[in-house]
Steps between C-alpha positions, in 0.01 A plus 500: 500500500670842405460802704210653303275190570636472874393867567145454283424208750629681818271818376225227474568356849500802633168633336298178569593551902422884440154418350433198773556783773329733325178336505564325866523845677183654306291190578610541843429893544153440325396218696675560760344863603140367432506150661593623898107644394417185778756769740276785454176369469376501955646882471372625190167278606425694863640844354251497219259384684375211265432135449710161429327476218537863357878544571556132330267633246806746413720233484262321241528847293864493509558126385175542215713785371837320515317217234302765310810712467765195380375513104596889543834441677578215282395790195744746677785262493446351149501843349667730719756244710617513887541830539209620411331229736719489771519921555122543511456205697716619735373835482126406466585281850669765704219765409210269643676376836577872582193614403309165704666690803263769478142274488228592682256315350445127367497676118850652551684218557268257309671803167855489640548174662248273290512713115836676514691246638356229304577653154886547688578168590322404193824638261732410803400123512541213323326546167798756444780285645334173266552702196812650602627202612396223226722776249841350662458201659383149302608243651555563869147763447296307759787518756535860429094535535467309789798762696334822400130337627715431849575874519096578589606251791838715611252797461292376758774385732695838464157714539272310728719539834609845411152676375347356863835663699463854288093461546610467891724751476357752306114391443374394155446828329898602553551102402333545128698850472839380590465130223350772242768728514728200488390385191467855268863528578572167350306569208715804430777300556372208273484765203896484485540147475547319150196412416447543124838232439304246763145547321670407146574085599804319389582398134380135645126638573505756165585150293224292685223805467589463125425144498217509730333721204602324271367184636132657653478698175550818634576444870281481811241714606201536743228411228729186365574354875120540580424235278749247700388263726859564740392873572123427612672227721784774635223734550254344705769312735635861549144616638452202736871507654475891551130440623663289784850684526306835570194373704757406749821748478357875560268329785796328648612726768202665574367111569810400697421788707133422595658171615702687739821504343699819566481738224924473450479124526232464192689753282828308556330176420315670195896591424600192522248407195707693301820373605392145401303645212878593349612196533174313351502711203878497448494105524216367306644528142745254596252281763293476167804392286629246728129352642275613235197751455236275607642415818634880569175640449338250731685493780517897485124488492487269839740713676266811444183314604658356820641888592193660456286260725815521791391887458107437539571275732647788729241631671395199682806413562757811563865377489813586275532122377146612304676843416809370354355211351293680303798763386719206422270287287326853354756662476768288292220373263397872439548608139659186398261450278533845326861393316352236367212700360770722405732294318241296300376830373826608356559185361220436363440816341834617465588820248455830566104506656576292820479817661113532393472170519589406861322853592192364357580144678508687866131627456438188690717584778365887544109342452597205751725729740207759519228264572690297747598799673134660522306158524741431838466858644109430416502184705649630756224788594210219439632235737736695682803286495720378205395136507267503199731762297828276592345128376359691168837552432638200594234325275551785200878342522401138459314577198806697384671171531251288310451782251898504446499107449343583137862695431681268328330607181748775577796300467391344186433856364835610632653219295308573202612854478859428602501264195358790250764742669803310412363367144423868415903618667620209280720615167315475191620293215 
């Protein structure tokens, strides 16, 4: 290898870990920031002077958004690339938490919190980082995937413990201004970083968009996968895994603390679901390699089901066995189904609409998220406990898991357009 090629492959090196880090850190600022919701949701509850069900009802607003907005953030970054998404996510993010500070009302924070914030995470999450993403890496892409879905997870360990000790310190208002202002000065920051080279792809992915097109007769698009039997199958397992995911996770401390867990304990232990929800995420791609999909998926699926009923199980009987049962089964099960999702859909689909594509794809999760979210706060107020909310979502996960057991279509498809790839990348004559 002569020194041209050594330093093209070094530049590539270096701009594959540049992209992976990239999209890690905004996955984990989106999420992140809008996850330790479960942190605020007693003090914003008693200041605002509402119920369960209408401060969960915001959360419901903000995860609808997040799936109504991914077709337009996957839009932003096909057309416009990273820094266009990135910036005014950033930006979009940091306006609405500051601005949440100053809610008086259920309305306010339901616009800044639930609509703002949504369309924010929306360009900061993982329909961007899929698109960006599936333009470098090929064959390691579900590894790469599966470490920027673990970032939500690090968001939630980082933020969880120290949104309750600035809420303690400072109250909740000050604790939304002081994250806000954090993240506008990142986004002016962001602007500087090299963006436009990252949003391009290597000559690898500009050679394999080529043949994608050539093979699809034109390429991918929303209107062409619609007509695939894979991305009704992505979709709806995407709405019953979030329906389950988010019946239980902006509930969870708020329920650990009507079981008489100390407000400090349940955040740590909501933490410590995103702690093992890093290393879930970052580990499945190869789990799934090694053991297979069927059996990945399946035990994943049991693990959530058995964490959710230690958590319903609480109240009846209080101890931190139940607590940290529940965030060690929840918790490192937690998303690992999204990489999978993820991958597939770049696969699948691959050229230059995966963006569009997998934004489309995540309408399930934003439909399912909302619903699980509002449906458990809902509960909740009717019964007043979380037993009924807490088993709906253990039982919305078990039919996640049989739903998911009709994949392997997916795998045949994948195959299929693998095969048309490479015979349309093959020299002619």
């Amino acid at each position: 290898m002569n020194d041209a090629s050594a330093g093209r492959l070094d530049a590539t090196r270096a701009m594959l870990g540049a992209v992976l880090a990239l999209a890690f850190v905004m996955n984990m600022l989106g999420r992140g920031a809008t996850e330790v919701f479960a942190v605020f949701l007693l003090p914003v509850e008693t200041a605002l002077g509402v119920t369960r069900s209408q401060i969960t009802g915001v959360y419901s607003l903000f995860m609808l958004v997040v799936g109504l907005a991914g077709p337009v953030a996957g839009g932003v970054f096909d057309r416009l690339g990273a820094r266009a998404s990135y910036c005014s996510g950033l930006a979009l993010l940091g306006a609405s938490l500051t601005l949440a500070s100053s809610a008086t009302a259920i309305w306010h924070y339901a616009l800044t919190v639930g609509l703002a914030s949504g369309l924010g995470v929306s360009m900061l999450g993982m329909v961007t980082a899929n698109a960006l993403l599936s333009r470098w890496y090929q064959a390691r892409l579900g590894t790469a995937i599966g470490a920027v879905y673990a970032a939500t997870g690090f968001g939630v360990l980082i933020m969880a413990p120290v949104a309750q000790l600035l809420i303690d310190a400072f109250g909740w208002r000050d604790a939304y201004r002081i994250m806000g202002g954090v993240l506008l000065g990142l986004a002016v920051l962001t602007a500087f970083l090299p963006l436009s080279r990252m949003s391009h792809g290597s000559s690898d992915w500009q050679r394999r968009r080529a043949a994608s097109e050539a093979a699809t007769g034109g390429g991918w698009n929303v209107l062409r996968a619609l007509k695939t039997k894979p991305f009704w199958a992505l979709l709806v397992v995407y709405f019953l895994t979030s329906l389950a995911s988010f019946a239980v996770s902006p509930q969870a401390v708020a329920a650990m603390v009507e079981a008489g867990i100390t407000p400090l304990v349940a955040a740590s232990a909501f933490g410590l679901t995103g702690m093992l929800s890093l290393i879930g995420n970052a580990s499945i791609a190869p789990l799934v390699e090694r053991f297979g999909q069927r059996s990945m998926i399946t035990l994943s699926y049991l693990g959530t089901v058995i964490g959710i009923l230690c958590l319903a199980a609480l109240p009846s009987h209080p101890s931190l066995l139940l607590v940290y049962g529940w965030a060690i089964l929840f918790g490192i099960n937690q998303g690992t189904r999204g990489p999978i999702i993820s991958t597939l859909t770049a696969t699948i689909y691959a050229g230059g609409g995966v963006g569009r594509i997998y934004g489309t794809i995540a309408l399930g999760m934003g439909f399912g998220a909302a619903f699980g979210s509002w449906l458990s706060g809902y509960l909740h107020d009717v019964t007043g406990d979380y037993l009924a909310s807490f088993v709906m979502a253990a039982g919305a996960a078990a039919l996640g898991m049989a739903t998911f057991w009709t994949v392997p279509l997916l795998s045949e498809a994948r195959k299929a357009n693998a095969a048309r790839v490479e015979q349309a990348s093959q020299p002619k004559g």
